[in-house]
N, CA, C and O of each residue as an XYZ file, in Angstrom:
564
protein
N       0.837     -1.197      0.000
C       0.000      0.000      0.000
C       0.870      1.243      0.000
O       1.944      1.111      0.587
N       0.605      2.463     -0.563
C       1.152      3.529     -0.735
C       0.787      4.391      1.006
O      -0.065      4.030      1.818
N       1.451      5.200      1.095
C       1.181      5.931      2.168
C       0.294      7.269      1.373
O       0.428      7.653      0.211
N      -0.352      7.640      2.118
C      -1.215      9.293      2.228
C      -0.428     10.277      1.585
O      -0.955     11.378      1.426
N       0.845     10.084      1.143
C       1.224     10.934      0.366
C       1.677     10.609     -0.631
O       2.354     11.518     -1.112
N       1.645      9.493     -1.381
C       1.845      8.995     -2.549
C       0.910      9.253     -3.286
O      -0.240      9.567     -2.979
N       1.550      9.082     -4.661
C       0.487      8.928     -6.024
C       0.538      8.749     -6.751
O       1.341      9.421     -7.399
N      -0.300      7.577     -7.539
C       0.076      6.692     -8.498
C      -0.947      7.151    -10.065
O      -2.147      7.391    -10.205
N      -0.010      7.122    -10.852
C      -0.547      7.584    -12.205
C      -1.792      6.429    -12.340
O      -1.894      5.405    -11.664
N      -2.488      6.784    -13.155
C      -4.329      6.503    -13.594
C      -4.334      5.640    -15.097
O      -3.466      6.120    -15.827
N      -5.039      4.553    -15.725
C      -4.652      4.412    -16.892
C      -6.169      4.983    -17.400
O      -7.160      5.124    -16.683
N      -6.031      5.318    -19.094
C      -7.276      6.204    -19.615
C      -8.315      5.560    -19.072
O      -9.087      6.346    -18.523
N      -8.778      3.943    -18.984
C      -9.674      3.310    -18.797
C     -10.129      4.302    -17.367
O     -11.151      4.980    -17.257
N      -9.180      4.156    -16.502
C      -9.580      4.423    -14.950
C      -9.232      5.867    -15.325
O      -8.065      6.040    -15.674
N      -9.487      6.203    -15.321
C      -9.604      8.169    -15.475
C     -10.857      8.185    -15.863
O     -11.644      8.761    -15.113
N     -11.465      7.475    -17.310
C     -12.865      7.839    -17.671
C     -13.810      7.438    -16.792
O     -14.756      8.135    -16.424
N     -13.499      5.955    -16.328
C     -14.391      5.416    -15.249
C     -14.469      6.243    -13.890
O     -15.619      6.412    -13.485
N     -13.537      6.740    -13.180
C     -13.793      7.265    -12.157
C     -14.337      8.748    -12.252
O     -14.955      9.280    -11.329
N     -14.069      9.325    -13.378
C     -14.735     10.493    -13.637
C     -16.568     10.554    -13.971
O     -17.430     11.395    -13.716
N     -16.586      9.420    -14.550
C     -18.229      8.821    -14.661
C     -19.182      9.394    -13.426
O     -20.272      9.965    -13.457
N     -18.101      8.905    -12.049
C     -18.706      8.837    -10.747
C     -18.691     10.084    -10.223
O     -19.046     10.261     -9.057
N     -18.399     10.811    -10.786
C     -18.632     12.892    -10.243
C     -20.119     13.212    -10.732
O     -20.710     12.710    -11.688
N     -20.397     13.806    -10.178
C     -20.825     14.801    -10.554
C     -20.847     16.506    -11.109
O     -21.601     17.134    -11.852
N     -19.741     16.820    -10.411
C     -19.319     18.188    -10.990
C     -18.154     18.605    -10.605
O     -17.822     18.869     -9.449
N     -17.255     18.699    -11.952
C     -16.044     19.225    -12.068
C     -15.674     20.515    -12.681
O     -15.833     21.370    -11.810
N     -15.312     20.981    -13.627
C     -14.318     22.098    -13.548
C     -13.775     22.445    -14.761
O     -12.661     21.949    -14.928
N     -14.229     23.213    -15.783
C     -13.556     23.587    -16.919
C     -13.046     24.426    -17.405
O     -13.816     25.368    -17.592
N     -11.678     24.654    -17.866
C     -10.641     25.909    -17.363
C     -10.392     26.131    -18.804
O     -10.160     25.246    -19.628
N     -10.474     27.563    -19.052
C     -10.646     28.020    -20.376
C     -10.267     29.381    -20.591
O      -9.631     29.773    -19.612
N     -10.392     30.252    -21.454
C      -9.201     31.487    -21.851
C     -10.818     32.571    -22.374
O     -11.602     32.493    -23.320
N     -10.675     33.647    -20.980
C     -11.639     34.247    -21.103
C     -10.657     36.105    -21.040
O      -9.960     36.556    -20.131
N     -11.020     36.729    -22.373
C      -9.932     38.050    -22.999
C      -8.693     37.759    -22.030
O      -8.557     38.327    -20.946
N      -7.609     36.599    -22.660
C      -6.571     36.069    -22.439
C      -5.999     36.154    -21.746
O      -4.875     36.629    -21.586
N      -7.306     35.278    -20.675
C      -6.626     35.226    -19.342
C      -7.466     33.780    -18.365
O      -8.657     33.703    -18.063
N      -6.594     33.002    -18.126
C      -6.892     31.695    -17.494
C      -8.400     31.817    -16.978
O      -8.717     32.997    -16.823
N      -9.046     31.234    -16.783
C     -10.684     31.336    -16.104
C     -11.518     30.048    -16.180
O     -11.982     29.647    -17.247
N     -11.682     29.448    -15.070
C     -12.267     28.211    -14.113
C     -13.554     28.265    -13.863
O     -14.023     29.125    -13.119
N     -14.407     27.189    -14.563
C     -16.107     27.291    -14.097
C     -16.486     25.855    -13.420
O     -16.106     24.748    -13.804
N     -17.146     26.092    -12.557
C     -17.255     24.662    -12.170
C     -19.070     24.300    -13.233
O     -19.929     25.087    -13.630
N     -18.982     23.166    -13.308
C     -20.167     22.414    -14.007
C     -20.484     21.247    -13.686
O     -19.797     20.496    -12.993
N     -21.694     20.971    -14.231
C     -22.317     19.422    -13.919
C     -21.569     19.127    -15.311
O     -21.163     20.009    -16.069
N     -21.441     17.609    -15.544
C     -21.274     16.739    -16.337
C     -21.604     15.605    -16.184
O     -21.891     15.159    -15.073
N     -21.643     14.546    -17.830
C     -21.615     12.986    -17.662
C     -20.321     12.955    -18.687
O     -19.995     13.759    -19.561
N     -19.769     11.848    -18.296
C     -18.699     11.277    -19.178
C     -19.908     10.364    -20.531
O     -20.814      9.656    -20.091
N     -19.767     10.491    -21.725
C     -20.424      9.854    -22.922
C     -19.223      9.167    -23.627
O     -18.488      9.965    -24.209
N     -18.911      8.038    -23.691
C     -17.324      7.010    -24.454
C     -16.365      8.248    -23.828
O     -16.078      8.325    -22.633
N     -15.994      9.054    -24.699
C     -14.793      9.692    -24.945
C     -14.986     10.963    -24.906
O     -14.045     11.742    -25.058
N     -16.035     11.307    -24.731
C     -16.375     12.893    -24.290
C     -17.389     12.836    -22.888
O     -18.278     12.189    -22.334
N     -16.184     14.500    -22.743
C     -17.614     15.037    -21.356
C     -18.526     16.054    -21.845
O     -18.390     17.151    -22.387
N     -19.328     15.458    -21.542
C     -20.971     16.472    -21.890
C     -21.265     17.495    -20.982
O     -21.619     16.959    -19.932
N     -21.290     19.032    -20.864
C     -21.126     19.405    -20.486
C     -22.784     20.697    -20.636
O     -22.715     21.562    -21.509
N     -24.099     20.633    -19.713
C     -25.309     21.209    -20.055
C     -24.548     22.851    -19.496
O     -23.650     23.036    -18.675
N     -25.438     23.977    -20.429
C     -24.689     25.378    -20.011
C     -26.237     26.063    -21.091
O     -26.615     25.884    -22.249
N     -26.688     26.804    -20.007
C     -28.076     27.812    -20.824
C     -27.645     28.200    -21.823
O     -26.520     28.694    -21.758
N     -28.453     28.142    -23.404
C     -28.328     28.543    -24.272
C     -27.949     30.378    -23.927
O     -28.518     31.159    -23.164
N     -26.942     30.551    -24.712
C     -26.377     32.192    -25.059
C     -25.334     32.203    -23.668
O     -24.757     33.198    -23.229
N     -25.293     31.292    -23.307
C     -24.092     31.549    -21.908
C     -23.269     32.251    -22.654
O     -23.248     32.307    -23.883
N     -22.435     32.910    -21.722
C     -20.917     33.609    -21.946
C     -20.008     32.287    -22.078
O     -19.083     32.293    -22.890
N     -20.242     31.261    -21.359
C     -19.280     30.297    -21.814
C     -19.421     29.860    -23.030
O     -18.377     30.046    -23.655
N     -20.333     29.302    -23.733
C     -20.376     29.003    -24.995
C     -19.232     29.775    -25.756
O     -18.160     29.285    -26.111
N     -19.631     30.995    -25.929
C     -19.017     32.205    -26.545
C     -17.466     32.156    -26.253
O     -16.790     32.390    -27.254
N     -16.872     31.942    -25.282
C     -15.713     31.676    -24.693
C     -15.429     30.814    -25.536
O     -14.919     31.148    -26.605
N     -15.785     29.099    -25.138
C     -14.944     28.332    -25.445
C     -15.393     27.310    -27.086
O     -14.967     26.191    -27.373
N     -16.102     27.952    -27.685
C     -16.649     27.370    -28.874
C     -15.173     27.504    -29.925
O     -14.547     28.494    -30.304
N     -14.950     25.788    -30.210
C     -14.041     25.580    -30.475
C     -12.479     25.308    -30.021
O     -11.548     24.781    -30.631
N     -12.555     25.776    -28.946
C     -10.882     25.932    -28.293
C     -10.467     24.735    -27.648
O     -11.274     23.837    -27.406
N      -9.235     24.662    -27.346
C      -8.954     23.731    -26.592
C      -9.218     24.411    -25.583
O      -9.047     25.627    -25.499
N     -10.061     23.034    -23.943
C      -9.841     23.389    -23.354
C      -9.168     22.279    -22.307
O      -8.450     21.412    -22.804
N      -9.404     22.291    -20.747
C      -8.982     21.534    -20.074
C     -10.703     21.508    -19.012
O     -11.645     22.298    -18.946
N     -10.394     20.164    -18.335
C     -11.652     19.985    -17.562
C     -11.085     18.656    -16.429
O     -10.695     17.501    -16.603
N     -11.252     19.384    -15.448
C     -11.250     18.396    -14.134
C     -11.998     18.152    -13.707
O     -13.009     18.853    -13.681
N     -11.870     16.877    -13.074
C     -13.173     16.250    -11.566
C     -12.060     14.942    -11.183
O     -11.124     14.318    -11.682
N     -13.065     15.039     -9.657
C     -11.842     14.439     -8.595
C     -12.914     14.364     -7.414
O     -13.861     15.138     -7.278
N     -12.669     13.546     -6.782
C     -13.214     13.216     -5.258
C     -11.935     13.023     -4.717
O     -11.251     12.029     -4.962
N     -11.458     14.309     -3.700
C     -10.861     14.127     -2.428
C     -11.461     14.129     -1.235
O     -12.486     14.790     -1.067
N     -10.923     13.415     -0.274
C     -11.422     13.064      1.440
C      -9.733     13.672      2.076
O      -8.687     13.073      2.325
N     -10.150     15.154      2.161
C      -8.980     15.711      2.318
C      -8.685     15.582      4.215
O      -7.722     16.230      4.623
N      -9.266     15.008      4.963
C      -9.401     14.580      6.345
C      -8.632     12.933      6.329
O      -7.712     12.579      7.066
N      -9.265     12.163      5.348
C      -8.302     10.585      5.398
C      -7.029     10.950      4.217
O      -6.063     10.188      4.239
N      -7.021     11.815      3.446
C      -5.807     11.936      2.548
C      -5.741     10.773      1.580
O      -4.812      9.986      1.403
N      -7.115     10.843      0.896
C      -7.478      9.449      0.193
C      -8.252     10.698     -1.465
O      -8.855     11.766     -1.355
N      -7.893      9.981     -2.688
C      -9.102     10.360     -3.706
C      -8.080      9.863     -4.517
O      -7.046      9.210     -4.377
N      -8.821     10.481     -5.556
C      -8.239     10.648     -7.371
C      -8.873     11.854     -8.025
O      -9.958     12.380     -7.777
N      -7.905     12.189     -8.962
C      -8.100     14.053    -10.126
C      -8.016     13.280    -10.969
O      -7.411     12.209    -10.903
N      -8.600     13.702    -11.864
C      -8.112     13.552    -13.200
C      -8.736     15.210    -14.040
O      -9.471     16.142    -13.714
N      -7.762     14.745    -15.465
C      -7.420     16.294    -15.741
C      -7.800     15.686    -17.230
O      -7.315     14.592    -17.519
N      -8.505     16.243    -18.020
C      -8.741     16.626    -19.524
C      -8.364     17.011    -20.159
O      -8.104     18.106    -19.661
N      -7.828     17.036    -21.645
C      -7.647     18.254    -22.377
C      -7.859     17.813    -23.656
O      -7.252     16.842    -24.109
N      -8.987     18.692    -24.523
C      -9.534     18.506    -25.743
C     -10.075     20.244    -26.262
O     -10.066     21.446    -25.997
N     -10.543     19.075    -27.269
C     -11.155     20.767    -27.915
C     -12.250     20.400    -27.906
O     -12.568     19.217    -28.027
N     -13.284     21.636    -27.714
C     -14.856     21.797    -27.148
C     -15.682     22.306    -28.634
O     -15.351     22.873    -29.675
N     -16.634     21.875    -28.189
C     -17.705     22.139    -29.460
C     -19.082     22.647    -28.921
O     -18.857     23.083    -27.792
N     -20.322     22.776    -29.204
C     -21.026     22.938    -28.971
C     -22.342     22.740    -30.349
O     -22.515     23.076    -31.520
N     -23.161     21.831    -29.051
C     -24.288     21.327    -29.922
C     -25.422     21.264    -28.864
O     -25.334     21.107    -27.646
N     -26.826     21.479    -29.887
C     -28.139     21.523    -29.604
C     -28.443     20.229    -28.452
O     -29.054     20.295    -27.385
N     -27.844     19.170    -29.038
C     -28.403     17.540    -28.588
C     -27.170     16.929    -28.424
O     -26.298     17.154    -29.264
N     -26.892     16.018    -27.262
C     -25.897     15.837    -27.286
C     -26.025     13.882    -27.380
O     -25.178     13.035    -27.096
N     -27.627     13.710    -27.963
C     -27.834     12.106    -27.794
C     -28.945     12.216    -26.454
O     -29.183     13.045    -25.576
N     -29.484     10.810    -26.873
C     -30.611     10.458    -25.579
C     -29.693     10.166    -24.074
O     -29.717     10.945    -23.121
N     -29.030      9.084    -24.106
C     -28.254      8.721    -22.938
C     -27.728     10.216    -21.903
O     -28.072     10.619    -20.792
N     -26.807     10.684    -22.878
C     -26.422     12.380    -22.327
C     -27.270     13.143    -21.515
O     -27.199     13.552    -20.356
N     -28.370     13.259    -22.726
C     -29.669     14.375    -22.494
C     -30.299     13.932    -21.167
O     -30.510     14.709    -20.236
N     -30.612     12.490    -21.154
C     -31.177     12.209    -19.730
C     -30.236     11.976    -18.444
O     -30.680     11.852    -17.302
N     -29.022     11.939    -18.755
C     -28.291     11.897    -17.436
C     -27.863     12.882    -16.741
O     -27.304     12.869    -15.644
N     -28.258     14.101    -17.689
C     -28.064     15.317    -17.414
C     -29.121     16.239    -16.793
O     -28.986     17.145    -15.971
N     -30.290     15.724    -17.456
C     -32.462     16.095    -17.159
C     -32.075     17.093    -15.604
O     -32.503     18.247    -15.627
N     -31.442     16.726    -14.560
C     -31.410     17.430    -13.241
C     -30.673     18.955    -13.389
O     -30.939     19.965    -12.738
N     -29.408     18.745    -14.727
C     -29.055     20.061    -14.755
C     -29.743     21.139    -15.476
O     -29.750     22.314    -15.110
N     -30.451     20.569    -16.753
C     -31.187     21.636    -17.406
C     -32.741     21.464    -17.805
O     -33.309     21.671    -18.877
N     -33.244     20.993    -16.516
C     -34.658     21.188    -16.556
C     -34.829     22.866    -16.724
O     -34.116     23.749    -16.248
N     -36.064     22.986    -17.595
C     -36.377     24.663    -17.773
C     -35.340     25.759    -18.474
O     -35.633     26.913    -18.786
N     -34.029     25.090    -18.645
C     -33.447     25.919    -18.858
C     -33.025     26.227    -20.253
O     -32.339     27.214    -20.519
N     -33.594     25.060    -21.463
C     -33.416     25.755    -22.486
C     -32.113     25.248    -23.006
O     -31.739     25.921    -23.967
N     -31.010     23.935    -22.570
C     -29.543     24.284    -22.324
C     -29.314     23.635    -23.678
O     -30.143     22.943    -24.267
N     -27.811     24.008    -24.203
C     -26.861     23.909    -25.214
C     -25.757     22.968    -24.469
O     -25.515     23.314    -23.313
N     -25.306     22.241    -24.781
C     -24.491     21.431    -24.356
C     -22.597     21.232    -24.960
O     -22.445     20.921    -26.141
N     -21.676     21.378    -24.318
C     -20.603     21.905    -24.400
C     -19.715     20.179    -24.295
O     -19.590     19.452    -23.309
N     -19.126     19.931    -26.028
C     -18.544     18.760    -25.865
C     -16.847     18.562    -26.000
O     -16.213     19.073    -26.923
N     -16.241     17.760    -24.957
C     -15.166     18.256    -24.859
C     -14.648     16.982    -25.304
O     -15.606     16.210    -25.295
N     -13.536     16.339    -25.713
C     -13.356     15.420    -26.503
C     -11.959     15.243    -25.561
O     -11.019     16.020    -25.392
N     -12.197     14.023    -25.072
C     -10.908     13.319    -24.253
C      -9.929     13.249    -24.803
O      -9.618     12.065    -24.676
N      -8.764     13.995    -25.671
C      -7.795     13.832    -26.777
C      -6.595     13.846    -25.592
O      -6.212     12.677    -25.614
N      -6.012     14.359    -24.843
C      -5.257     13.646    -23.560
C      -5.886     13.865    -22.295
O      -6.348     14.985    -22.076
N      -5.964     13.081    -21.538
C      -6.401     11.877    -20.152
C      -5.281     11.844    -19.636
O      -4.297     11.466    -20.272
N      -5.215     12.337    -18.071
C      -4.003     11.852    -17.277
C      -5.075     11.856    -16.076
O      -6.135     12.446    -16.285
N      -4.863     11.228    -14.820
C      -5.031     11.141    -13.550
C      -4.138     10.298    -12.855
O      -3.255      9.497    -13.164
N      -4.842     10.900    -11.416
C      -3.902     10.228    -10.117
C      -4.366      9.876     -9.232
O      -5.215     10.671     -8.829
N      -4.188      8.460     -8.259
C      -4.557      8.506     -7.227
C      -3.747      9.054     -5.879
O      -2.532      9.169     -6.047
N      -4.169      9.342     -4.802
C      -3.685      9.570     -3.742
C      -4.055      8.698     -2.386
O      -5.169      8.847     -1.882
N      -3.204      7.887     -1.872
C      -3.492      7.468     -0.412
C      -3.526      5.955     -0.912
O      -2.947      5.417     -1.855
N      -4.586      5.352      0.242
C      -4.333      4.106      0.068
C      -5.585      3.735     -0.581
O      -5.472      2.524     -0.768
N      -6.266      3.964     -0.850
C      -8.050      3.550     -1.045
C      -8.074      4.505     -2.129
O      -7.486      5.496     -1.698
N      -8.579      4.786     -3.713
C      -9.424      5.048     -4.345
C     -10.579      5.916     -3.988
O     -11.590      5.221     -4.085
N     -10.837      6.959     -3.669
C     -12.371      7.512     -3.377
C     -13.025      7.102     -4.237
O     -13.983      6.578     -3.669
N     -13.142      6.992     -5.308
C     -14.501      6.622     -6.118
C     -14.869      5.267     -5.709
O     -16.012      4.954     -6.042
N     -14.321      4.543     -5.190
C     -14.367      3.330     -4.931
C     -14.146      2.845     -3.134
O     -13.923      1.715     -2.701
N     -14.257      3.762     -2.584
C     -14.153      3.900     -0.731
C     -15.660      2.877     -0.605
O     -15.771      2.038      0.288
N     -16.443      3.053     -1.359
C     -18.082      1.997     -0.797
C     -17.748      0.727     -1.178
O     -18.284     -0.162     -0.516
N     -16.901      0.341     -2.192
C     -16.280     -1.079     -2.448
C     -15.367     -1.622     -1.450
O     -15.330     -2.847     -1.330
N     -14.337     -0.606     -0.432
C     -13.406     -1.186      0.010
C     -14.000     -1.410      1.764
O     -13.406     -1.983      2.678
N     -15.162     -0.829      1.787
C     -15.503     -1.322      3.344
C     -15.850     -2.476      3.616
O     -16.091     -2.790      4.781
Protein backbone atom coordinates (compact mmCIF):
# COMPACT_ATOMS: atom_id res chain seq x y z
CA UNK A 1 0.00 0.00 0.00
CA UNK A 2 1.15 3.53 -0.74
CA UNK A 3 1.18 5.93 2.17
CA UNK A 4 -1.22 9.29 2.23
CA UNK A 5 1.22 10.93 0.37
CA UNK A 6 1.85 9.00 -2.55
CA UNK A 7 0.49 8.93 -6.02
CA UNK A 8 0.08 6.69 -8.50
CA UNK A 9 -0.55 7.58 -12.20
CA UNK A 10 -4.33 6.50 -13.59
CA UNK A 11 -4.65 4.41 -16.89
CA UNK A 12 -7.28 6.20 -19.61
CA UNK A 13 -9.67 3.31 -18.80
CA UNK A 14 -9.58 4.42 -14.95
CA UNK A 15 -9.60 8.17 -15.47
CA UNK A 16 -12.87 7.84 -17.67
CA UNK A 17 -14.39 5.42 -15.25
CA UNK A 18 -13.79 7.27 -12.16
CA UNK A 19 -14.74 10.49 -13.64
CA UNK A 20 -18.23 8.82 -14.66
CA UNK A 21 -18.71 8.84 -10.75
CA UNK A 22 -18.63 12.89 -10.24
CA UNK A 23 -20.83 14.80 -10.55
CA UNK A 24 -19.32 18.19 -10.99
CA UNK A 25 -16.04 19.23 -12.07
CA UNK A 26 -14.32 22.10 -13.55
CA UNK A 27 -13.56 23.59 -16.92
CA UNK A 28 -10.64 25.91 -17.36
CA UNK A 29 -10.65 28.02 -20.38
CA UNK A 30 -9.20 31.49 -21.85
CA UNK A 31 -11.64 34.25 -21.10
CA UNK A 32 -9.93 38.05 -23.00
CA UNK A 33 -6.57 36.07 -22.44
CA UNK A 34 -6.63 35.23 -19.34
CA UNK A 35 -6.89 31.70 -17.49
CA UNK A 36 -10.68 31.34 -16.10
CA UNK A 37 -12.27 28.21 -14.11
CA UNK A 38 -16.11 27.29 -14.10
CA UNK A 39 -17.26 24.66 -12.17
CA UNK A 40 -20.17 22.41 -14.01
CA UNK A 41 -22.32 19.42 -13.92
CA UNK A 42 -21.27 16.74 -16.34
CA UNK A 43 -21.61 12.99 -17.66
CA UNK A 44 -18.70 11.28 -19.18
CA UNK A 45 -20.42 9.85 -22.92
CA UNK A 46 -17.32 7.01 -24.45
CA UNK A 47 -14.79 9.69 -24.95
CA UNK A 48 -16.37 12.89 -24.29
CA UNK A 49 -17.61 15.04 -21.36
CA UNK A 50 -20.97 16.47 -21.89
CA UNK A 51 -21.13 19.41 -20.49
CA UNK A 52 -25.31 21.21 -20.06
CA UNK A 53 -24.69 25.38 -20.01
CA UNK A 54 -28.08 27.81 -20.82
CA UNK A 55 -28.33 28.54 -24.27
CA UNK A 56 -26.38 32.19 -25.06
CA UNK A 57 -24.09 31.55 -21.91
CA UNK A 58 -20.92 33.61 -21.95
CA UNK A 59 -19.28 30.30 -21.81
CA UNK A 60 -20.38 29.00 -24.99
CA UNK A 61 -19.02 32.20 -26.55
CA UNK A 62 -15.71 31.68 -24.69
CA UNK A 63 -14.94 28.33 -25.45
CA UNK A 64 -16.65 27.37 -28.87
CA UNK A 65 -14.04 25.58 -30.48
CA UNK A 66 -10.88 25.93 -28.29
CA UNK A 67 -8.95 23.73 -26.59
CA UNK A 68 -9.84 23.39 -23.35
CA UNK A 69 -8.98 21.53 -20.07
CA UNK A 70 -11.65 19.99 -17.56
CA UNK A 71 -11.25 18.40 -14.13
CA UNK A 72 -13.17 16.25 -11.57
CA UNK A 73 -11.84 14.44 -8.60
CA UNK A 74 -13.21 13.22 -5.26
CA UNK A 75 -10.86 14.13 -2.43
CA UNK A 76 -11.42 13.06 1.44
CA UNK A 77 -8.98 15.71 2.32
CA UNK A 78 -9.40 14.58 6.35
CA UNK A 79 -8.30 10.58 5.40
CA UNK A 80 -5.81 11.94 2.55
CA UNK A 81 -7.48 9.45 0.19
CA UNK A 82 -9.10 10.36 -3.71
CA UNK A 83 -8.24 10.65 -7.37
CA UNK A 84 -8.10 14.05 -10.13
CA UNK A 85 -8.11 13.55 -13.20
CA UNK A 86 -7.42 16.29 -15.74
CA UNK A 87 -8.74 16.63 -19.52
CA UNK A 88 -7.65 18.25 -22.38
CA UNK A 89 -9.53 18.51 -25.74
CA UNK A 90 -11.15 20.77 -27.91
CA UNK A 91 -14.86 21.80 -27.15
CA UNK A 92 -17.71 22.14 -29.46
CA UNK A 93 -21.03 22.94 -28.97
CA UNK A 94 -24.29 21.33 -29.92
CA UNK A 95 -28.14 21.52 -29.60
CA UNK A 96 -28.40 17.54 -28.59
CA UNK A 97 -25.90 15.84 -27.29
CA UNK A 98 -27.83 12.11 -27.79
CA UNK A 99 -30.61 10.46 -25.58
CA UNK A 100 -28.25 8.72 -22.94
CA UNK A 101 -26.42 12.38 -22.33
CA UNK A 102 -29.67 14.37 -22.49
CA UNK A 103 -31.18 12.21 -19.73
CA UNK A 104 -28.29 11.90 -17.44
CA UNK A 105 -28.06 15.32 -17.41
CA UNK A 106 -32.46 16.10 -17.16
CA UNK A 107 -31.41 17.43 -13.24
CA UNK A 108 -29.05 20.06 -14.75
CA UNK A 109 -31.19 21.64 -17.41
CA UNK A 110 -34.66 21.19 -16.56
CA UNK A 111 -36.38 24.66 -17.77
CA UNK A 112 -33.45 25.92 -18.86
CA UNK A 113 -33.42 25.76 -22.49
CA UNK A 114 -29.54 24.28 -22.32
CA UNK A 115 -26.86 23.91 -25.21
CA UNK A 116 -24.49 21.43 -24.36
CA UNK A 117 -20.60 21.90 -24.40
CA UNK A 118 -18.54 18.76 -25.87
CA UNK A 119 -15.17 18.26 -24.86
CA UNK A 120 -13.36 15.42 -26.50
CA UNK A 121 -10.91 13.32 -24.25
CA UNK A 122 -7.79 13.83 -26.78
CA UNK A 123 -5.26 13.65 -23.56
CA UNK A 124 -6.40 11.88 -20.15
CA UNK A 125 -4.00 11.85 -17.28
CA UNK A 126 -5.03 11.14 -13.55
CA UNK A 127 -3.90 10.23 -10.12
CA UNK A 128 -4.56 8.51 -7.23
CA UNK A 129 -3.68 9.57 -3.74
CA UNK A 130 -3.49 7.47 -0.41
CA UNK A 131 -4.33 4.11 0.07
CA UNK A 132 -8.05 3.55 -1.04
CA UNK A 133 -9.42 5.05 -4.34
CA UNK A 134 -12.37 7.51 -3.38
CA UNK A 135 -14.50 6.62 -6.12
CA UNK A 136 -14.37 3.33 -4.93
CA UNK A 137 -14.15 3.90 -0.73
CA UNK A 138 -18.08 2.00 -0.80
CA UNK A 139 -16.28 -1.08 -2.45
CA UNK A 140 -13.41 -1.19 0.01
CA UNK A 141 -15.50 -1.32 3.34
Amino acid sequence: MRSADEAAALTRAECLRLMSTAAVGRIVFTRQALPAVAPVGFVVDGEDVVIPVPRGSGLVTAIRGAIVAFQADDLDASARVGWSVTVVGRARVVRDPGDRAREALRPWTAGTGAEFILVSCQRISGQRVGDVMAGDRETAA
